[in-house]
TORKOLFI-85691 format. One line per 4 residues: their letters; for each residue x, y, z of C-alpha. Coordinates in steps of 0.001 Angstrom, whole numbers, plus 500000, padded with zeros to 6 digits. Layout:
BEGIN
a> X:Y:Z ~ ...
//
This chain:
BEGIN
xxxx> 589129:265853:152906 ~ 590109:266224:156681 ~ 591960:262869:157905 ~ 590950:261705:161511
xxxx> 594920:262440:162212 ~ 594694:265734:161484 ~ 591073:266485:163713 ~ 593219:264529:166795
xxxx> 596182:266414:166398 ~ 594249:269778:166333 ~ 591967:268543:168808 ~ 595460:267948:170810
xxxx> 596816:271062:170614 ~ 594283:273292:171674 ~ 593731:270690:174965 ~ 597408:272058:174869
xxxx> 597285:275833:174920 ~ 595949:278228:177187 ~ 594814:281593:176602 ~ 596488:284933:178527
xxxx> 594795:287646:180318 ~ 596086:289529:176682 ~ 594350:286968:175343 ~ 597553:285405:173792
xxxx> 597234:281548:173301 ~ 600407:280160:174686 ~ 601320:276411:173829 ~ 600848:273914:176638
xxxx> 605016:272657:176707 ~ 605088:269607:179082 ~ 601535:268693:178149 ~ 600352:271281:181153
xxxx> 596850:272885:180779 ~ 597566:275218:183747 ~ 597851:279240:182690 ~ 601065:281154:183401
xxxx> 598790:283230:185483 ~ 598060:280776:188005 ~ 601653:279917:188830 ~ 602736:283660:188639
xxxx> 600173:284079:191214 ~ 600831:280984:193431 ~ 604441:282314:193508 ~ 604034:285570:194408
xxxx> 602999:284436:197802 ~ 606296:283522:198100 ~ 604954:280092:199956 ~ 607804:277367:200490
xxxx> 607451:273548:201733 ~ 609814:271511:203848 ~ 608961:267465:204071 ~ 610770:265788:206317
xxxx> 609988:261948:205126 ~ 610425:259114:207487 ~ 611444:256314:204900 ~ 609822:253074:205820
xxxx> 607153:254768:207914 ~ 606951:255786:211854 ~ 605234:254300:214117 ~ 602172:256122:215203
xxxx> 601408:254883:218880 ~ 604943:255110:219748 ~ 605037:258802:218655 ~ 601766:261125:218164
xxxx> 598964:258389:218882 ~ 599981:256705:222188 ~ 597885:254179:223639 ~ 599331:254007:227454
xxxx> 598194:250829:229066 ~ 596446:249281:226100 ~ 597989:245663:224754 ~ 599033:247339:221644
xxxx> 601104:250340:223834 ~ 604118:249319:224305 ~ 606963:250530:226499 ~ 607276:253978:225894
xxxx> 605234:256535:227740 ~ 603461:259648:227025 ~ 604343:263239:228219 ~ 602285:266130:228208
xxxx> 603096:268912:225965 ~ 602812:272852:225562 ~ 598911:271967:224513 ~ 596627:270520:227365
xxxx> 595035:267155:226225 ~ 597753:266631:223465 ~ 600464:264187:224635 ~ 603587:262398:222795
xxxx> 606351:260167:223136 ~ 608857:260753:225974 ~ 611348:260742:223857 ~ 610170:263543:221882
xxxx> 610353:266413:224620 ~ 611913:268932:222338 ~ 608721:268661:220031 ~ 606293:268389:222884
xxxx> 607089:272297:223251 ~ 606585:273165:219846 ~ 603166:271411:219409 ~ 601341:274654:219566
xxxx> 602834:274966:216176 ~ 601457:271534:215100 ~ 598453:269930:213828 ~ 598411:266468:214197
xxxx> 596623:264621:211901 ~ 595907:261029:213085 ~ 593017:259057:211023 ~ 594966:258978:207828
xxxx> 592984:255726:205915 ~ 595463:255148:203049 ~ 595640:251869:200042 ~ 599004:251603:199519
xxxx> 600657:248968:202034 ~ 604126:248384:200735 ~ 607026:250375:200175 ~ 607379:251222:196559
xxxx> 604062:251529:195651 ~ 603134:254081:199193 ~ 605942:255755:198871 ~ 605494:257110:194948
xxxx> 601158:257075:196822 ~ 602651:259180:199687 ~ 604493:261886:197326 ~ 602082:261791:194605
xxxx> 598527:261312:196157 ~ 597701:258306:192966 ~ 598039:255083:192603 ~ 601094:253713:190038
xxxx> 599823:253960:187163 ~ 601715:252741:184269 ~ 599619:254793:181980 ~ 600715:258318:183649
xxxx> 603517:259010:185284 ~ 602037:261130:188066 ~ 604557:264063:189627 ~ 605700:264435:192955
xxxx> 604683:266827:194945 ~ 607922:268362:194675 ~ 607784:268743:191382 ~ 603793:269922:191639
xxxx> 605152:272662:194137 ~ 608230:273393:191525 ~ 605867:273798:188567 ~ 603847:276561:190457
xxxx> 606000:278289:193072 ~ 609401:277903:191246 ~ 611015:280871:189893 ~ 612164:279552:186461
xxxx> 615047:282332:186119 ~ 617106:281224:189148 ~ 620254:279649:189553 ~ 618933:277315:192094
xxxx> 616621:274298:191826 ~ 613082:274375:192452 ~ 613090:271097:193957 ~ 615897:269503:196150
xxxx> 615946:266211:198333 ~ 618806:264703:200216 ~ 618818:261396:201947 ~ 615801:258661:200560
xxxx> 612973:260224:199528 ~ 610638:259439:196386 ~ 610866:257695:193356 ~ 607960:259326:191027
xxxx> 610256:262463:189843 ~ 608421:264635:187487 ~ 606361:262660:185855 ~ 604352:264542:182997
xxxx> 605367:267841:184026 ~ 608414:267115:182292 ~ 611868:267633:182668 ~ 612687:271437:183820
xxxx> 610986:270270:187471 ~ 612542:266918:188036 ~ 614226:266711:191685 ~ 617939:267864:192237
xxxx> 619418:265385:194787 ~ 622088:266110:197272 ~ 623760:263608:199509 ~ 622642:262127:202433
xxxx> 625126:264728:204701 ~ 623690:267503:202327 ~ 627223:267545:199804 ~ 626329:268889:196251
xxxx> 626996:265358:193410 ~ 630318:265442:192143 ~ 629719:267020:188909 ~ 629176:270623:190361
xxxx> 633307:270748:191375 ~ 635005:271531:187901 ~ 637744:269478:186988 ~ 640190:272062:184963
xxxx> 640466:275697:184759 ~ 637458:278504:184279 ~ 638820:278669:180567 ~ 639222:275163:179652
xxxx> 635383:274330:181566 ~ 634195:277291:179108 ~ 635710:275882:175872 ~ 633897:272873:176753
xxxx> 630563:274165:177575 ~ 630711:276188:174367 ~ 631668:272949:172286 ~ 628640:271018:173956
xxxx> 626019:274045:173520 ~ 626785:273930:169890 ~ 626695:270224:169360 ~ 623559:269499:171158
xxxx> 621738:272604:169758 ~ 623073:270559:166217 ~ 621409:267347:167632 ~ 618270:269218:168713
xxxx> 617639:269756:165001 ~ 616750:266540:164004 ~ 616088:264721:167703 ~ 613157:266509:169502
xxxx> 612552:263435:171922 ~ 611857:264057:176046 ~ 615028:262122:177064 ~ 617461:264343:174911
xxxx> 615329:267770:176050 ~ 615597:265789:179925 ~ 619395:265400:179114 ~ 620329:269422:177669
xxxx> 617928:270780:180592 ~ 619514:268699:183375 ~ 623526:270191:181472 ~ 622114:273686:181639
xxxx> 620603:272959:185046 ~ 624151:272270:186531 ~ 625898:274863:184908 ~ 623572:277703:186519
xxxx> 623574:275810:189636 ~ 627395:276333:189677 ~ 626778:280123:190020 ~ 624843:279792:193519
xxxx> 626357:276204:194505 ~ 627588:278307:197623 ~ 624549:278033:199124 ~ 624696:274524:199591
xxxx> 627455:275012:202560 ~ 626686:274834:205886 ~ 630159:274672:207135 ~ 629926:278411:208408
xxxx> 626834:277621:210215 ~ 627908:274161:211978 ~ 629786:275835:214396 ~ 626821:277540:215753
xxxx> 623977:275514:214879 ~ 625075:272340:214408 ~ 624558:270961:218063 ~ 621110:272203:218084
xxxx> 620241:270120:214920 ~ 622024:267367:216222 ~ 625445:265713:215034 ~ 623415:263445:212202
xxxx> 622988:263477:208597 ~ 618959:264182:209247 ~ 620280:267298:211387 ~ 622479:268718:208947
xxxx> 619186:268393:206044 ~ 617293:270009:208420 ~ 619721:273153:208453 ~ 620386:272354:204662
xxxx> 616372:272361:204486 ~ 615928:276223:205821 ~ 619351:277738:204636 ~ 617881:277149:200860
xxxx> 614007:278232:201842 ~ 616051:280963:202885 ~ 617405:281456:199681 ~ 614230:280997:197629
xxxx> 613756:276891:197146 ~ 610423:276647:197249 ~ 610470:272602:197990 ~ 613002:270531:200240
xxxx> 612829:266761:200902 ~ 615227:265480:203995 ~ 614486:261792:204308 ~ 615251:259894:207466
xxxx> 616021:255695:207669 ~ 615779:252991:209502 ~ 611647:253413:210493 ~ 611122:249561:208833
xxxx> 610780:248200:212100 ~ 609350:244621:211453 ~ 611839:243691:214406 ~ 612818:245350:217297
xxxx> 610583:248289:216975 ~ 611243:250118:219607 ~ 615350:250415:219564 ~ 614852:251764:216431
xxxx> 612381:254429:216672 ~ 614327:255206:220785 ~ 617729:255990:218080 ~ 615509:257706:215524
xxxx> 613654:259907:218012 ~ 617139:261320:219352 ~ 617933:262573:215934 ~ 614726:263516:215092
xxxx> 613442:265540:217971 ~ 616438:267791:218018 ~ 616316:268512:214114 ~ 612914:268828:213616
xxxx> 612278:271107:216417 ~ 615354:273268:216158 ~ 614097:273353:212401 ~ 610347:275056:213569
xxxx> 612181:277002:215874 ~ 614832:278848:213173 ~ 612143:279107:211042 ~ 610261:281069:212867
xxxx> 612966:283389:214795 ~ 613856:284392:210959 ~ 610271:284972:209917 ~ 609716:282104:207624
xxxx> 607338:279504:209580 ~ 604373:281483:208283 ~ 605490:281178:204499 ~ 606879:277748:205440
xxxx> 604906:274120:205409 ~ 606401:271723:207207 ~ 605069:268477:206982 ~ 606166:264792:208618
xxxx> 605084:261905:207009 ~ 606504:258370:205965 ~ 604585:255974:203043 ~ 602572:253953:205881
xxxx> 602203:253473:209649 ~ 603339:250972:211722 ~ 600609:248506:213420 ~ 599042:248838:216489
xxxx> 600081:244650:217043 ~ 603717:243899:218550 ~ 604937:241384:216307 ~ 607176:238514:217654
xxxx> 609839:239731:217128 ~ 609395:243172:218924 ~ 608134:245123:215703 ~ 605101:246438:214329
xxxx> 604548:245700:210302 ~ 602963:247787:207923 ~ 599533:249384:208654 ~ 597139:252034:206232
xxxx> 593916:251674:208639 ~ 594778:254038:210859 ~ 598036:256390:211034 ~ 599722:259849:212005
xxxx> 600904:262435:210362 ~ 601807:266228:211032 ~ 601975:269591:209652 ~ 602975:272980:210971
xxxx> 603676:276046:209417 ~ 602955:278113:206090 ~ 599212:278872:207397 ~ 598235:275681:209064
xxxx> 596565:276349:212705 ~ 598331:274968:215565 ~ 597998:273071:218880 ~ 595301:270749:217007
xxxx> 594346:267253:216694 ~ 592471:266146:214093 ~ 590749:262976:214169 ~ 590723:259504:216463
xxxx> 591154:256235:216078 ~ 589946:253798:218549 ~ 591068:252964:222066 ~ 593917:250188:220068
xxxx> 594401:252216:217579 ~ 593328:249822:215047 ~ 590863:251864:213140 ~ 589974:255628:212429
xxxx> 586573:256336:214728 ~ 586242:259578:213304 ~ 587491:262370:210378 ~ 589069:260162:208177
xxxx> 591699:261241:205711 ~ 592433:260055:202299 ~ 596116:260461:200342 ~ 594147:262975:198188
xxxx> 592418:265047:201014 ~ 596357:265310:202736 ~ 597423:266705:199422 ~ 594552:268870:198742
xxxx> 595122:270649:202051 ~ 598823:271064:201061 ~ 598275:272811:197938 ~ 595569:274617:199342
xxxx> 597575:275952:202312 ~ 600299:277102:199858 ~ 598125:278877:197388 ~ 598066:276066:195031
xxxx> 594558:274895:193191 ~ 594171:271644:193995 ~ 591890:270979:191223 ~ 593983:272255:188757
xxxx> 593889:269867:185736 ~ 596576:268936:183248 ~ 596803:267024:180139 ~ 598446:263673:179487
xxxx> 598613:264036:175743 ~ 594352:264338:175139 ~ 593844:263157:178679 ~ 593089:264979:181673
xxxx> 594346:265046:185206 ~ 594110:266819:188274 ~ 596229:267318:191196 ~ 594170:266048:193485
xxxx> 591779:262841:192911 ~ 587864:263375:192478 ~ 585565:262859:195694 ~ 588980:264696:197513
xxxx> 589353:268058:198909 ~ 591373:269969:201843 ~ 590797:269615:205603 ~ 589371:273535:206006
xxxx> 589677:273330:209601 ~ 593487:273191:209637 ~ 594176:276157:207400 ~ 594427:279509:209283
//
């Protein structure tokens, strides 16, 4: 007699396999129901993805979405750009050249208004969920354009960036996190001799393959993964310094930590990373708005632009998403204390790069900027267009255990009219 346990576990594991084009069923490790095929194939467009995250979230109107002469404008003023009809902050006249490269998307309509919960919506494209432990989209973009057999990581982020990790794609694609000024943790400088830091590793290969044995758990698989991780990492740790570019880049990213990310960003898309997160601070502006994003925009302008710039004198824009985003907007109301507070209704973000069309707008909001008025854009439909611009299915469906789910939430799907 079959017992239920049995049926469900059976049931289970061929939700968990997939079948070759040898027609080979391969076990679904990680619980992912997505073929070998599909990520060999993703990655042999060779696609890579740069996010440069403004932690706390820009302002719109005082950056891509200006509303000169409006009571929600404020001080700064507009300047026109390389683009007739497209216009942005003064204070971004690096990037008002480069905006033939851009498309700026401005009637994102999001549901996540505070920080923890938008930022792990912003790099995920769900809601938390304590159920499933959705991955970034670092991790997403690891899974399917990573090349498992290098030294380096599939998925780096320096400065503050998200707090979802991996979720159920499991350990081998969590995040690798530098500093804030782009140094490699601590751990990667040995602290005796070659000989003595092989003794150990030998001594702790054998004892945790012993403890493997009998302890088959995620965390201790998480734990020997991350070990191995860092010792491979060692071999190719060199190109994690910039110190031999500084001298002749390093004033046209600008003398910040944001800057040196930004050169940290394409030196390892240059080498084969296929995602990097630079996060930049201090966009929380409930008070005094507008002296913080004035001292942001001098960092950022520089970084980002010399970033689009070296990207494409080397030949990498084209294979190269960039996108600039934060977890919310800022709103269109001055506050009294000279900030704008948290807004979903109606915000800005941009992408350029890796087969996006440029010199675009897409959308409107209203003549305050308090509401989209046309082309609104959902967390899914961002990340749909994202995958779909690097070669990634953005239906592609996983399983939670029994439980399916896909990339991209249903009623979702890519903005065609921004892909080239």
């Amino acid at each position: 007699m079959q017992r239920i346990q049995d049926h469900l576990s059976r049931r289970a594991f061929l939700k968990g396999t997939l079948v070759t084009s040898a027609g080979a069923t391969v076990a679904n490790w990680g619980s992912v129901f997505a073929t070998r095929a599909i990520a060999a194939e993703a990655a042999k467009r060779g696609k890579k993805c740069i996010l440069l995250w403004m932690n706390g979230g820009a302002s719109q109107i005082d950056t891509f979405d200006m509303k000169p002469g409006r009571p929600t404008g404020g001080p700064f003023r507009p300047i026109s750009t390389k683009i007739p009809g497209i216009q942005v902050c003064e204070y971004l006249p690096k990037m008002a050249e480069q905006v033939n490269k851009l498309a700026i998307i401005r009637s994102m309509k999001t549901q996540s208004p505070d920080h923890p919960d938008g930022i792990y919506h912003m790099h995920t494209c769900y809601k938390m969920n304590e159920r499933t432990p959705h991955p970034e989209i670092g991790a997403m973009i690891a899974r399917y354009l990573g090349d498992p057999n290098s030294d380096l990581p599939s998925f780096v982020r320096m400065g503050p960036t998200g707090n979802a990790g991996a979720g159920y794609l499991g350990p081998l694609y969590e995040p690798f996190s530098v500093g804030r000024d782009g140094r490699m943790p601590s751990f990667t400088t040995p602290q005796g001799t070659q000989q003595s830091e092989d003794r150990r590793k030998d001594l702790l290969q054998f004892v945790e393959n012993e403890f493997a044995k009998d302890h088959q758990a995620e965390p201790f698989e998480s734990h020997r993964l991350a070990k191995q991780r860092a010792w491979r990492l060692l071999k190719a740790k060199e190109v994690f310094d910039i110190s031999k570019e500084l001298p002749k880049y390093g004033d046209r990213y600008g003398a910040s930590d944001f800057g040196r990310g930004c050169l940290m960003a394409r030196k390892l898309v240059e080498a084969g990373v296929p995602f990097v997160e630079v996060g930049h601070d201090n966009y929380d502006s409930h008070a005094d708005n507008f002296v913080c994003h004035k001292a942001n925009m001098q960092q950022l302008d520089s970084a980002w632009s010399t970033l689009l710039l070296d990207l494409e004198e080397r030949g990498l824009l084209k294979d190269t998403l960039v996108v600039w985003m934060g977890e919310v907007g800022r709103t269109p109301q001055i506050n009294n204390r000279a900030g704008r507070d948290h807004f979903i209704r109606a915000w800005t973000i941009v992408l350029a790069g890796g087969g996006i069309k440029g010199g675009l707008q897409y959308g409107e909001t209203d003549i305050d900027g308090k509401n989209v008025k046309s082309d609104p854009v959902s967390e899914g439909d961002l990340f749909a267009t994202i995958y779909k611009t690097l070669g990634i299915d953005p239906r592609v469906k996983h399983y939670v255990g029994i439980r399916p789910v896909w990339a991209t939430p249903e009623d979702t799907g890519p903005l065609t009219e921004l892909i080239g």
